[in-house]
C-alpha beads as a LAMMPS data file, in Angstrom:
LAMMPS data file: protein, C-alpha beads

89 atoms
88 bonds

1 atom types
1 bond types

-500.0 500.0 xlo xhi
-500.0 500.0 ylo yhi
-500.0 500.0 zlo zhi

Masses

1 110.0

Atoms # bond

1 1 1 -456.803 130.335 -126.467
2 1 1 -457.685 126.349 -126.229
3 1 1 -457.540 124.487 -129.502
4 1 1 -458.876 121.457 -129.795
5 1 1 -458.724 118.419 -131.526
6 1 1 -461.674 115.927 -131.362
7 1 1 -460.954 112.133 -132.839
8 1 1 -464.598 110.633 -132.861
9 1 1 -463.299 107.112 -133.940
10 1 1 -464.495 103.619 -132.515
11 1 1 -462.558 100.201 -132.312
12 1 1 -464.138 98.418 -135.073
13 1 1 -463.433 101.588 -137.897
14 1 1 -460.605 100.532 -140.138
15 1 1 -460.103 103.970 -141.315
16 1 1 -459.710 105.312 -137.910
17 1 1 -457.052 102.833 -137.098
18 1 1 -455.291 104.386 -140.290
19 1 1 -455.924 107.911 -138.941
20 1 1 -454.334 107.003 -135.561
21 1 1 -450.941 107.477 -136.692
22 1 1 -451.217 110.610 -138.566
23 1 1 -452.676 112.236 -135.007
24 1 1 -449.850 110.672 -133.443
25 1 1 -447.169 112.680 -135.621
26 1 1 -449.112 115.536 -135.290
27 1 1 -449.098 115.774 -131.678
28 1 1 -445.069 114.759 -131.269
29 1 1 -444.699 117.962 -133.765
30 1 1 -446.769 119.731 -131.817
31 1 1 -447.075 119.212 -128.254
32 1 1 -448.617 121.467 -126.272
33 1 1 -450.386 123.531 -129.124
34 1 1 -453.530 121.681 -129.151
35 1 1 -456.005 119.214 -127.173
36 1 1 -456.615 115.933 -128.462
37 1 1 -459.222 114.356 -127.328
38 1 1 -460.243 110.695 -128.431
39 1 1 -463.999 110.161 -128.655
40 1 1 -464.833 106.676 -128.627
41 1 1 -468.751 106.750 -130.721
42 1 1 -470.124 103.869 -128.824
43 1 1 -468.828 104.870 -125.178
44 1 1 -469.677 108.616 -125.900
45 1 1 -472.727 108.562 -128.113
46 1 1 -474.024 112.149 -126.578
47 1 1 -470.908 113.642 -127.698
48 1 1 -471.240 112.142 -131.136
49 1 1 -474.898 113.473 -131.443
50 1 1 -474.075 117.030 -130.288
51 1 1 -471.586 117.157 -132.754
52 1 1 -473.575 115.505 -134.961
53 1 1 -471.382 112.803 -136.304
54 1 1 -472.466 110.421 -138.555
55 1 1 -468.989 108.671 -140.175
56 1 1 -466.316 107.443 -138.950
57 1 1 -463.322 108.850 -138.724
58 1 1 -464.421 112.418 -138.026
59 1 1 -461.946 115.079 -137.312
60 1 1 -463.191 117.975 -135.653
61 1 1 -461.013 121.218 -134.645
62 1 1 -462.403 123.680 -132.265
63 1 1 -461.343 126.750 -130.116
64 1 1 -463.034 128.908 -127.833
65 1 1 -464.935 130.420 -130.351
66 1 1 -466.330 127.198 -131.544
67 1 1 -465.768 124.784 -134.726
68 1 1 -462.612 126.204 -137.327
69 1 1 -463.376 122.964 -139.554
70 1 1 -464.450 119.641 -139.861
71 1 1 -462.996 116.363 -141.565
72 1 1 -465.058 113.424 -142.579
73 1 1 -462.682 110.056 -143.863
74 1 1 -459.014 109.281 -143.002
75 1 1 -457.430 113.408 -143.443
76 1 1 -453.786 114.007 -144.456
77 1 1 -451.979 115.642 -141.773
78 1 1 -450.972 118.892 -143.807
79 1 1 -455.018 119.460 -143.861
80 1 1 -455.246 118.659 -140.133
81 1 1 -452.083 120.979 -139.043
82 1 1 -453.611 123.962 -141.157
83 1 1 -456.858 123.653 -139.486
84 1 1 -454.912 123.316 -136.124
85 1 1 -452.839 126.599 -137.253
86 1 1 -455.926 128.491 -138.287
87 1 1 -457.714 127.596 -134.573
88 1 1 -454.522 129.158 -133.054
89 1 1 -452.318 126.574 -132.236

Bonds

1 1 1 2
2 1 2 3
3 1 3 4
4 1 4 5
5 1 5 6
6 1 6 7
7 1 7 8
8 1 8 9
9 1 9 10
10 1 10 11
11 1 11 12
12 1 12 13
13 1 13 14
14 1 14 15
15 1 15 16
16 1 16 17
17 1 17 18
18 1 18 19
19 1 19 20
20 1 20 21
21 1 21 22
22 1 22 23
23 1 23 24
24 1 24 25
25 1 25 26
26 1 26 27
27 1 27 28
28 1 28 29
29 1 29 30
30 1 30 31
31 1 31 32
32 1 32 33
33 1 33 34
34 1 34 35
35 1 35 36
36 1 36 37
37 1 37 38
38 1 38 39
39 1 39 40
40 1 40 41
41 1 41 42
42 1 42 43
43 1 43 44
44 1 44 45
45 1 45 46
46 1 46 47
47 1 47 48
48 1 48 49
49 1 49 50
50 1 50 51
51 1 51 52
52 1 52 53
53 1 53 54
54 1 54 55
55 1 55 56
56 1 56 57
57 1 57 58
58 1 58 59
59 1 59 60
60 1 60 61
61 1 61 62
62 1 62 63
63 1 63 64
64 1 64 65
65 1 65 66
66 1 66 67
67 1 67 68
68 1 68 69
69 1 69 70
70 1 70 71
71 1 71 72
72 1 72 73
73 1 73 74
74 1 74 75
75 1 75 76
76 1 76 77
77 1 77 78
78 1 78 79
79 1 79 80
80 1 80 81
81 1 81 82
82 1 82 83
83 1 83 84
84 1 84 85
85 1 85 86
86 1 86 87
87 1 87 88
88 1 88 89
């Protein structure tokens, strides 16, 4: 199973740039586990919509069956590696 984790962040969010470093740890402790993919809001505003984002930084953690959960604001990494753990990762 593919888990995924979605970053929908842009360059001028202050809170993403705090977020940055908790995905960071997360992915050294977990390698291969999960998918991150960055989402940049202004280069990829039709991925933003269809996920309907609306703040910024928003966390979103998905597997093949679809969206496990969803994280609006700068998340502590114990939230984000449950999610992750839940999806299957």
């Amino acid at each position: 199973m593919t888990v995924r984790l979605l970053d929908f962040h842009a360059d001028w969010c202050g809170p993403c740039k705090t977020q940055d470093p908790i995905l960071e740890e997360i992915q050294e402790n977990l390698g291969d586990a999960f998918e991150l993919q960055k989402v940049n809001v202004d280069e990829d505003q039709d991925v933003a919509n269809q996920y309907q984002v609306r703040s910024l930084p928003t966390l979103i953690v998905e597997n093949d069956e679809g969206v496990v959960d969803r994280f609006v604001g700068v998340t502590q990494r114990e939230d984000i590696e449950a999610a992750l753990s839940e999806a299957g990762a």
